[in-house]
N, CA, C and O atoms as a GROMACS GRO file, in nm:
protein
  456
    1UNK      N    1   9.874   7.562   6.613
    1UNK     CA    2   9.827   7.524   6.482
    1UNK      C    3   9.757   7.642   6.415
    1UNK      O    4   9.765   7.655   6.293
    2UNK      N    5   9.705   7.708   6.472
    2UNK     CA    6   9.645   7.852   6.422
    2UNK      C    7   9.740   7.929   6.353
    2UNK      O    8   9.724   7.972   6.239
    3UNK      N    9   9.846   7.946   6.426
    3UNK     CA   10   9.897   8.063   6.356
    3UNK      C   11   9.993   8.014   6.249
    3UNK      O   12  10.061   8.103   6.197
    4UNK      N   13  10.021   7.822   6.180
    4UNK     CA   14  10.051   7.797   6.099
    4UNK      C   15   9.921   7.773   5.998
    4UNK      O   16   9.939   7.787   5.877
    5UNK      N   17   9.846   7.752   6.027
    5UNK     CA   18   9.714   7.786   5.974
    5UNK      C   19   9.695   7.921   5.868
    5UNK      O   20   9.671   7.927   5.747
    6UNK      N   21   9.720   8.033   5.979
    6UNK     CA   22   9.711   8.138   5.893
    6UNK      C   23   9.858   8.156   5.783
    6UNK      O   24   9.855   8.207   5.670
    7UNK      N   25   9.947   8.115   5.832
    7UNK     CA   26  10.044   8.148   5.739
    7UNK      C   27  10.009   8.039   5.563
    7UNK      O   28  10.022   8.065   5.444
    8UNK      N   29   9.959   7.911   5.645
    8UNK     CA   30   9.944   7.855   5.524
    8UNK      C   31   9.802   7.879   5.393
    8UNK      O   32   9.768   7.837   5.282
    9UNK      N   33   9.755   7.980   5.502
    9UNK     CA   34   9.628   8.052   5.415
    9UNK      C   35   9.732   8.166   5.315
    9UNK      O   36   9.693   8.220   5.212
   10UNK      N   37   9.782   8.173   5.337
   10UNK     CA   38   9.890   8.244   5.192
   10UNK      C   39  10.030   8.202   5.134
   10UNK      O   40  10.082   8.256   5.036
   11UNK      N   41  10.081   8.108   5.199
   11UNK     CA   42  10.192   8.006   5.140
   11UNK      C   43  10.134   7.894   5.184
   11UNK      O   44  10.059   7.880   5.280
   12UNK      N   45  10.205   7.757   5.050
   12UNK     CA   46  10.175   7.672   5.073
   12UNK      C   47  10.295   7.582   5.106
   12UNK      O   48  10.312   7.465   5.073
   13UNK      N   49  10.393   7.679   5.194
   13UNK     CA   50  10.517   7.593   5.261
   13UNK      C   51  10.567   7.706   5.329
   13UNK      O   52  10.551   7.820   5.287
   14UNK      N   53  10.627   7.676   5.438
   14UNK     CA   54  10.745   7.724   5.500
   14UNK      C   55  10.869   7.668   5.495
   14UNK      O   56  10.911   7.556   5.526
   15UNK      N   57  10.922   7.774   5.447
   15UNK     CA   58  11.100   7.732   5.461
   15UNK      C   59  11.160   7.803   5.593
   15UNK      O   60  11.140   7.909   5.651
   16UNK      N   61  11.256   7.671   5.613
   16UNK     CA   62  11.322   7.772   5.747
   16UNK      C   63  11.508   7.682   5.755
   16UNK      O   64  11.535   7.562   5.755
   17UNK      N   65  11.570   7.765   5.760
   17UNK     CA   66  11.700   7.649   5.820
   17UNK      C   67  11.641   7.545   5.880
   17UNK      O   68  11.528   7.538   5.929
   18UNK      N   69  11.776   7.419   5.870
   18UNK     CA   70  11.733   7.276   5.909
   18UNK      C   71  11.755   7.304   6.067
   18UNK      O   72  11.670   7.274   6.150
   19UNK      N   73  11.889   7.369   6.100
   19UNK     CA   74  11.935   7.328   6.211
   19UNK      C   75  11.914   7.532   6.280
   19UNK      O   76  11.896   7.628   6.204
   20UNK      N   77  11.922   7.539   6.401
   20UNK     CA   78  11.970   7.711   6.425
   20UNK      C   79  12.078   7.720   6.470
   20UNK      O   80  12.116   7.793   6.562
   21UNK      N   81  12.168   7.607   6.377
   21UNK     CA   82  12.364   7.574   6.398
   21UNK      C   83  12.372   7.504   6.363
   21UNK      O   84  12.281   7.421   6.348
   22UNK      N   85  12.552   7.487   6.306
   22UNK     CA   86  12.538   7.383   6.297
   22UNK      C   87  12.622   7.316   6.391
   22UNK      O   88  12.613   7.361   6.506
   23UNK      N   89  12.696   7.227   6.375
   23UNK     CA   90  12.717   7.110   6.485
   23UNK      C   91  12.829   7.201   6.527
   23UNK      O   92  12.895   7.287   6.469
   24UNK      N   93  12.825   7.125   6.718
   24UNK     CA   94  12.916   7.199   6.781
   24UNK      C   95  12.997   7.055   6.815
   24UNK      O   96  12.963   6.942   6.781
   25UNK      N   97  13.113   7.094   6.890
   25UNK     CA   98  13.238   7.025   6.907
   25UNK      C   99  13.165   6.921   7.006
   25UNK      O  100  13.111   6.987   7.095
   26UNK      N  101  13.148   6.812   7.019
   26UNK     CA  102  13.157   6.678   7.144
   26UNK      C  103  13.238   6.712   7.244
   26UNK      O  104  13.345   6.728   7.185
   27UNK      N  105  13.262   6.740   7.384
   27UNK     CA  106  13.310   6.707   7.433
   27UNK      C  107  13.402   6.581   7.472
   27UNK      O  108  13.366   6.473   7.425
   28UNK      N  109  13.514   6.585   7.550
   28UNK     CA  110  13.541   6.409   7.547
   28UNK      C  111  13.477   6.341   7.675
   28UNK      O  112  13.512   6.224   7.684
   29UNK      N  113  13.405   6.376   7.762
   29UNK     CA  114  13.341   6.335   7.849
   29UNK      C  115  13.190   6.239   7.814
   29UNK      O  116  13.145   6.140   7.871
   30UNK      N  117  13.128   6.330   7.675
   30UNK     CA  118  13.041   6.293   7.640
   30UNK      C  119  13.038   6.153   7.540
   30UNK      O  120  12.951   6.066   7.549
   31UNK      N  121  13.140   6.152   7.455
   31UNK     CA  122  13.211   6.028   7.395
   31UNK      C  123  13.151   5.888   7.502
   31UNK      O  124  13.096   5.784   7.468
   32UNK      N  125  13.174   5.919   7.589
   32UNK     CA  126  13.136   5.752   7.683
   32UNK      C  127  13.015   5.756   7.727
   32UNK      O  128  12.962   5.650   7.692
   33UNK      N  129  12.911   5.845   7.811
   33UNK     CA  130  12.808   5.894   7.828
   33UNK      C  131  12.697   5.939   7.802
   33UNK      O  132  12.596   5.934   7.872
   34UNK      N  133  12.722   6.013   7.634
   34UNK     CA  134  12.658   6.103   7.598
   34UNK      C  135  12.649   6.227   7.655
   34UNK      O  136  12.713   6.270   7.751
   35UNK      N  137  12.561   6.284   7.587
   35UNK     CA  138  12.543   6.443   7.624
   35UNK      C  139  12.459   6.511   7.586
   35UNK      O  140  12.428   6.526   7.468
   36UNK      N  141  12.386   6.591   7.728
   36UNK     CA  142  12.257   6.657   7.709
   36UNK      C  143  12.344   6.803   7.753
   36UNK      O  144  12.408   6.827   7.855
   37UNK      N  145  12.321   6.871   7.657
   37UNK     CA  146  12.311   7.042   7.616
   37UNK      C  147  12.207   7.051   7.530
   37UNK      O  148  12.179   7.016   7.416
   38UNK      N  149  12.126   7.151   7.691
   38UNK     CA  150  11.994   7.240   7.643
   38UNK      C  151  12.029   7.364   7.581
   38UNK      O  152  11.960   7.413   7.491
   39UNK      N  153  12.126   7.412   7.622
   39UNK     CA  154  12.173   7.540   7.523
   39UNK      C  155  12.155   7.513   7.372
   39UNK      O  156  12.064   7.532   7.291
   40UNK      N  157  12.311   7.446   7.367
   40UNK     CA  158  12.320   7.397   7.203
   40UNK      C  159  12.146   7.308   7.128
   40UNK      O  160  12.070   7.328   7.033
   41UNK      N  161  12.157   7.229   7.217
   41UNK     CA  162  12.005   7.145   7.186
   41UNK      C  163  11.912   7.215   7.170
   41UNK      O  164  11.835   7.191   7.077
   42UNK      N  165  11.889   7.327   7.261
   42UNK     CA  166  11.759   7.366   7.230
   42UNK      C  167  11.735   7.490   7.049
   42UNK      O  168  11.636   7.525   6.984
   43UNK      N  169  11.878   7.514   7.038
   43UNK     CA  170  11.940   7.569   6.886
   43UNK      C  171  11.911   7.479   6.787
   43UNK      O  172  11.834   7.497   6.693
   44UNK      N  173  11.976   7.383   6.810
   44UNK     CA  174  11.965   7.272   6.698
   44UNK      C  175  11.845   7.279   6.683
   44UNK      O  176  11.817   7.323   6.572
   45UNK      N  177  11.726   7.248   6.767
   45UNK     CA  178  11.582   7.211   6.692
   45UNK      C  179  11.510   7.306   6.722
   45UNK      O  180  11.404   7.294   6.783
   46UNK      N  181  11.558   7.404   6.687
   46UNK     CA  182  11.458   7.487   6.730
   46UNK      C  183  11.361   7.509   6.608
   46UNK      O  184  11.249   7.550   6.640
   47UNK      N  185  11.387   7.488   6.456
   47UNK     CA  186  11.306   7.518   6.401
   47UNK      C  187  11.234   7.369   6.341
   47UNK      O  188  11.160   7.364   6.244
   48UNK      N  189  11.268   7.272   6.410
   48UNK     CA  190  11.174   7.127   6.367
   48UNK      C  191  11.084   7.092   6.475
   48UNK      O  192  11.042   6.977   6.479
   49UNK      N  193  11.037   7.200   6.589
   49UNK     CA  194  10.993   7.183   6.713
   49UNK      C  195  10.819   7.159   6.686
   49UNK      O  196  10.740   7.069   6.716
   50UNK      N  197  10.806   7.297   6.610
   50UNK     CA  198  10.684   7.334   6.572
   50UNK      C  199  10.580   7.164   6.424
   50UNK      O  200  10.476   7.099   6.414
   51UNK      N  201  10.673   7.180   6.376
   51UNK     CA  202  10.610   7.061   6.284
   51UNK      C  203  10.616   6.967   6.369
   51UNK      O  204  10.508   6.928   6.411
   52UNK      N  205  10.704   6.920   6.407
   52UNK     CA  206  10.679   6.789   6.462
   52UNK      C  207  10.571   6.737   6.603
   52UNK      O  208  10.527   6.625   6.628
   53UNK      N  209  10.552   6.872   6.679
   53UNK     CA  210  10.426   6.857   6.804
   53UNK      C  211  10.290   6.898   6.697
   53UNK      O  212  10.178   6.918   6.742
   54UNK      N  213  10.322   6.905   6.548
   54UNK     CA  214  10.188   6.934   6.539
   54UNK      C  215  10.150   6.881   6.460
   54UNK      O  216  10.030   6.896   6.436
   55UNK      N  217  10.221   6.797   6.382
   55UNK     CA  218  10.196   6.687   6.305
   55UNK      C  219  10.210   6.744   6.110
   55UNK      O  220  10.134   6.712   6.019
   56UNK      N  221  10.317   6.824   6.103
   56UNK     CA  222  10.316   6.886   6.011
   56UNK      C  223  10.424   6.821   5.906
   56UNK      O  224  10.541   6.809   5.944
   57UNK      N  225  10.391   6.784   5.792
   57UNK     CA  226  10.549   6.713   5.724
   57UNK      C  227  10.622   6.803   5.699
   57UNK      O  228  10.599   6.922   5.678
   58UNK      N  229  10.790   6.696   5.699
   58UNK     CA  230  10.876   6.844   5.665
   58UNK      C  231  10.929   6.708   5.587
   58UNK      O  232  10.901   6.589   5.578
   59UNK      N  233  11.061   6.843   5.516
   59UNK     CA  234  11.187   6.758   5.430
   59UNK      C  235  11.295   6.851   5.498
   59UNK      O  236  11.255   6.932   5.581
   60UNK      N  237  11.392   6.847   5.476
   60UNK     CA  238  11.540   6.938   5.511
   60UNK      C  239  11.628   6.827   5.374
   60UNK      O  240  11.637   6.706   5.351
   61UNK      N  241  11.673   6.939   5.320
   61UNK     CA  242  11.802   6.923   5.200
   61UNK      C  243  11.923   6.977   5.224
   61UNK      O  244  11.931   7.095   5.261
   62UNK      N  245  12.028   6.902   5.208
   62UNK     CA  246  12.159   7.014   5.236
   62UNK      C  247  12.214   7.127   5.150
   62UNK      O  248  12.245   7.076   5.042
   63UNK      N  249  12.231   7.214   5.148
   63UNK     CA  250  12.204   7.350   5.060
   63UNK      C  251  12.374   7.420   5.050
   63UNK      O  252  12.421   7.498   4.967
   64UNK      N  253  12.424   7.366   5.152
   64UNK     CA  254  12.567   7.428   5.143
   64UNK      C  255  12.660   7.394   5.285
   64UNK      O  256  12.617   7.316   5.370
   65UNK      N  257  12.769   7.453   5.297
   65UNK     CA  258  12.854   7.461   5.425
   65UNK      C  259  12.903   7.550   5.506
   65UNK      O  260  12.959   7.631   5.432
   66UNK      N  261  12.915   7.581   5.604
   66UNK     CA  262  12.971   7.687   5.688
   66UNK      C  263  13.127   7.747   5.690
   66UNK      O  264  13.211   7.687   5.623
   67UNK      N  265  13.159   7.841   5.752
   67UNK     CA  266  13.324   7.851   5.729
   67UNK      C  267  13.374   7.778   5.775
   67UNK      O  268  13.491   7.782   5.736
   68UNK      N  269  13.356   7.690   5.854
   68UNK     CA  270  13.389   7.526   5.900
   68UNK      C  271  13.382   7.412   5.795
   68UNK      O  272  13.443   7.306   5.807
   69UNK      N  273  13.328   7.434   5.726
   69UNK     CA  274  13.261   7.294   5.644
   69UNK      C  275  13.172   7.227   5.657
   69UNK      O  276  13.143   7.142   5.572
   70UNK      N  277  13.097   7.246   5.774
   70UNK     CA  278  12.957   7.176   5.816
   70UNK      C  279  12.871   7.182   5.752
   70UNK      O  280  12.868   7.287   5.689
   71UNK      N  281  12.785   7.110   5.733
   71UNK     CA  282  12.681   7.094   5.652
   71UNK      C  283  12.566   7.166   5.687
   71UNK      O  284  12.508   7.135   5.791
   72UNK      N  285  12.507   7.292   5.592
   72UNK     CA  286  12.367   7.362   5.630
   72UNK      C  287  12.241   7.305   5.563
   72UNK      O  288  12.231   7.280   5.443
   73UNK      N  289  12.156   7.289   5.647
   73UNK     CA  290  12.026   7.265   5.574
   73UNK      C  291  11.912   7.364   5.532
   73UNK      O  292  11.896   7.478   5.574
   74UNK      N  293  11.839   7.298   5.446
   74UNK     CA  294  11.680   7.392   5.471
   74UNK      C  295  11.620   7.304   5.493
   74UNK      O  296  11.664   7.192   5.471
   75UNK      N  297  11.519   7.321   5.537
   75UNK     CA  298  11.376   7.229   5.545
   75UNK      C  299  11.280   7.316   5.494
   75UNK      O  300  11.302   7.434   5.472
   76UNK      N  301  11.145   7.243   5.472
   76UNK     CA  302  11.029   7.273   5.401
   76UNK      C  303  10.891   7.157   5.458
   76UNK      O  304  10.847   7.043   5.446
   77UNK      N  305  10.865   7.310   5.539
   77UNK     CA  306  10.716   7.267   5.577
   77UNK      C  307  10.560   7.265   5.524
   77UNK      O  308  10.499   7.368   5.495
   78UNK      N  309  10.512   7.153   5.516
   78UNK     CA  310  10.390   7.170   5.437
   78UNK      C  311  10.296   7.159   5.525
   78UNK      O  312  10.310   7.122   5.642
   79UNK      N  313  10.135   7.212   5.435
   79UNK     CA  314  10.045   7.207   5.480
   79UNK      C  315  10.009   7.037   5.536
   79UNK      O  316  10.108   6.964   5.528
   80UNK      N  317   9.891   6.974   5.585
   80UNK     CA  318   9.876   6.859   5.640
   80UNK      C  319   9.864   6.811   5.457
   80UNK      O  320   9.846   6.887   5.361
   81UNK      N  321   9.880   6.668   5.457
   81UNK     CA  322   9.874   6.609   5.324
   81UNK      C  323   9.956   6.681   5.246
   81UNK      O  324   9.933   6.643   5.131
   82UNK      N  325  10.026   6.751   5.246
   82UNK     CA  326  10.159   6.801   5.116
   82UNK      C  327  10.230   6.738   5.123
   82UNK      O  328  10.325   6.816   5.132
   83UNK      N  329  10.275   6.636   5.128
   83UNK     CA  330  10.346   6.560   5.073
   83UNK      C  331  10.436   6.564   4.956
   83UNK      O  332  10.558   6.562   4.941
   84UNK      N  333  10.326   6.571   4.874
   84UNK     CA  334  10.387   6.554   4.735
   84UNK      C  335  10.476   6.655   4.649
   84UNK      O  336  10.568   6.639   4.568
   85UNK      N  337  10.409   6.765   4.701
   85UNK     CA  338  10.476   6.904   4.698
   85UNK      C  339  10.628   6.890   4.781
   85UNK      O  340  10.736   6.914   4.728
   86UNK      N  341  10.612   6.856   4.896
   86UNK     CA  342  10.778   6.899   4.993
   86UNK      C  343  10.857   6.825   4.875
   86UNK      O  344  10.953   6.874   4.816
   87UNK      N  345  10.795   6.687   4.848
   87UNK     CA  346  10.894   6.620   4.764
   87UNK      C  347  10.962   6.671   4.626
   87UNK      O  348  11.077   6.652   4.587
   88UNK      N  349  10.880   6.726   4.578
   88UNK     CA  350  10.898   6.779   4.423
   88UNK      C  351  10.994   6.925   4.471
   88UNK      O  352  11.108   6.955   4.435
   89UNK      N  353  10.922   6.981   4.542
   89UNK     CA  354  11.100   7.092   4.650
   89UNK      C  355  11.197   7.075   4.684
   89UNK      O  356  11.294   7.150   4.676
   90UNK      N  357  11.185   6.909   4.755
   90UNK     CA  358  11.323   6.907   4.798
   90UNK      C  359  11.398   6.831   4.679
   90UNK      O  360  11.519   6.844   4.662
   91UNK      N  361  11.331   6.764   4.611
   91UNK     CA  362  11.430   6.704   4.460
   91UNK      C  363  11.465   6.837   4.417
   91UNK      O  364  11.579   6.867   4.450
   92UNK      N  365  11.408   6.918   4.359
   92UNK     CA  366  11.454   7.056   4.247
   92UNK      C  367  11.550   7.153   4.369
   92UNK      O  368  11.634   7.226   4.318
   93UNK      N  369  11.542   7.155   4.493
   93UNK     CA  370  11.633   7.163   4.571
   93UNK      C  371  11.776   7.148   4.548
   93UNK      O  372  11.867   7.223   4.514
   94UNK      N  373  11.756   6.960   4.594
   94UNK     CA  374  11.878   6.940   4.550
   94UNK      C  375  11.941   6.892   4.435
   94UNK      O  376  12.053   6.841   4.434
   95UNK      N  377  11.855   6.911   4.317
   95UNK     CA  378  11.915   6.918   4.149
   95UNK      C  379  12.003   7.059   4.157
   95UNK      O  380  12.098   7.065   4.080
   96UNK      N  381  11.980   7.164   4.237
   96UNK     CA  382  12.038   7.272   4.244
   96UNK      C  383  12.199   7.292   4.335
   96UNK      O  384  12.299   7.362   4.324
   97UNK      N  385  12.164   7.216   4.399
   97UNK     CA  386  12.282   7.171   4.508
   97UNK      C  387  12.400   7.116   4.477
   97UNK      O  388  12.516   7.156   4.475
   98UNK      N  389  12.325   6.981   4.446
   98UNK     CA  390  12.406   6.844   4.429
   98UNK      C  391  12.568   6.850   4.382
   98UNK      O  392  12.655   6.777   4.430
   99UNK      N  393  12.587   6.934   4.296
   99UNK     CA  394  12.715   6.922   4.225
   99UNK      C  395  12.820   6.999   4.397
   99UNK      O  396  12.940   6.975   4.407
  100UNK      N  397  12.768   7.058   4.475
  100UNK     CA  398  12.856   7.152   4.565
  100UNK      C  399  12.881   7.022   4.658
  100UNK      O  400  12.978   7.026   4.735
  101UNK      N  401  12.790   6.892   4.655
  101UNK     CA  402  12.775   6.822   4.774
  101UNK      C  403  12.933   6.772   4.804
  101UNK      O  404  13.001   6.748   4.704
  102UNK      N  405  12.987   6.758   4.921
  102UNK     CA  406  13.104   6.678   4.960
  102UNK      C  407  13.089   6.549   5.062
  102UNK      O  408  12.987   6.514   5.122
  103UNK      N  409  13.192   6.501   5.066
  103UNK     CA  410  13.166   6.368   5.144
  103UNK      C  411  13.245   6.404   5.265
  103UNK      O  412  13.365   6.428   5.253
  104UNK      N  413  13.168   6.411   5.415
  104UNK     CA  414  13.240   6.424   5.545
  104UNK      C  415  13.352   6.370   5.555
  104UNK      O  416  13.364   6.256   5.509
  105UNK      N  417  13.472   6.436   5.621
  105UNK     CA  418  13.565   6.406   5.676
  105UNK      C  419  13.553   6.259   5.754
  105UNK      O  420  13.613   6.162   5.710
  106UNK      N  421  13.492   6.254   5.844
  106UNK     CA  422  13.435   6.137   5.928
  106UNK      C  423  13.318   6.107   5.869
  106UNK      O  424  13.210   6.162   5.889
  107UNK      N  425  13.359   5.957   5.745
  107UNK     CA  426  13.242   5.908   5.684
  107UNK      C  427  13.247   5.742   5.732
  107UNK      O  428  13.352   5.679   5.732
  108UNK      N  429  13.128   5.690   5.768
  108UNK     CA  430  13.069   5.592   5.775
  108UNK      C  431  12.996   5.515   5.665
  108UNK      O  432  12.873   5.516   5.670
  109UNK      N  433  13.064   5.439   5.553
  109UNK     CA  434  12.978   5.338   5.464
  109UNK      C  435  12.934   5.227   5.512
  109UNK      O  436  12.981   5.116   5.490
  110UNK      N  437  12.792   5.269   5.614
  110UNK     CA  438  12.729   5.130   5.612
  110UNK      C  439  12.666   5.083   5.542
  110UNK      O  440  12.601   4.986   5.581
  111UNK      N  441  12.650   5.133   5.388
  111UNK     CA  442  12.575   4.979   5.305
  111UNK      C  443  12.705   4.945   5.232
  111UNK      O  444  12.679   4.862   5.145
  112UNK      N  445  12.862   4.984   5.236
  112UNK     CA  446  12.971   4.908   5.187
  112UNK      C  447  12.971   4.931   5.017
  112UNK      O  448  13.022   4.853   4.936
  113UNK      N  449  12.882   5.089   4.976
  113UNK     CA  450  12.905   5.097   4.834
  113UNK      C  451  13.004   5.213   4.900
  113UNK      O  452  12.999   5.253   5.016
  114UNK      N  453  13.115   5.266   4.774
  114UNK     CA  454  13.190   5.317   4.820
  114UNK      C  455  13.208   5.422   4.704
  114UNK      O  456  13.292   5.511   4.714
   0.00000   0.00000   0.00000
């Protein structure tokens, strides 16, 4: 907490990628089982590790896609009580975005608007 401490003594957010990748292939083993990869896993969160053991709010917006098509994020970390701020970031965020957004290949409508 200190040394987000000091950073937030001169910003009043951190930005960082959502993910440190983005999604890797499922195995078909894992399909029935699941699947724990600490490699890949410990990539994926590596940068939501820190807010979340320390009680810090975040947002993550989707910002664009990879040469794959996967979806990249940012997130935006605030001081304790910023709230209101991540929010007003991640809207003007994605007012900036929005028009690039696409709909996954493998989409799920569970509230059945379409």
């Amino acid at each position: 907490m200190q040394i987000h401490n000091k950073i937030f003594a001169k910003a009043d957010v951190i930005v960082t990628p959502t993910t440190g990748m983005t999604a890797y292939s499922i195995s078909k083993n894992a399909l029935k089982t699941g699947e724990l990869d600490y490699v890949n896993g410990g990539t994926i969160i590596r940068y939501q590790i820190a807010g979340n053991f320390l009680g810090l709010p975040a947002i993550t917006v989707p910002v664009g896609y990879d040469k794959a098509g996967l979806p990249i994020g940012l997130q935006f970390i605030g001081k304790p009580w910023s709230e209101p701020t991540l929010m007003h970031l991640a809207f003007a965020m994605q007012a900036l975005c929005i028009a690039d957004y696409r709909k996954p290949k493998v989409f799920y409508d569970i509230l059945g608007k379409k």
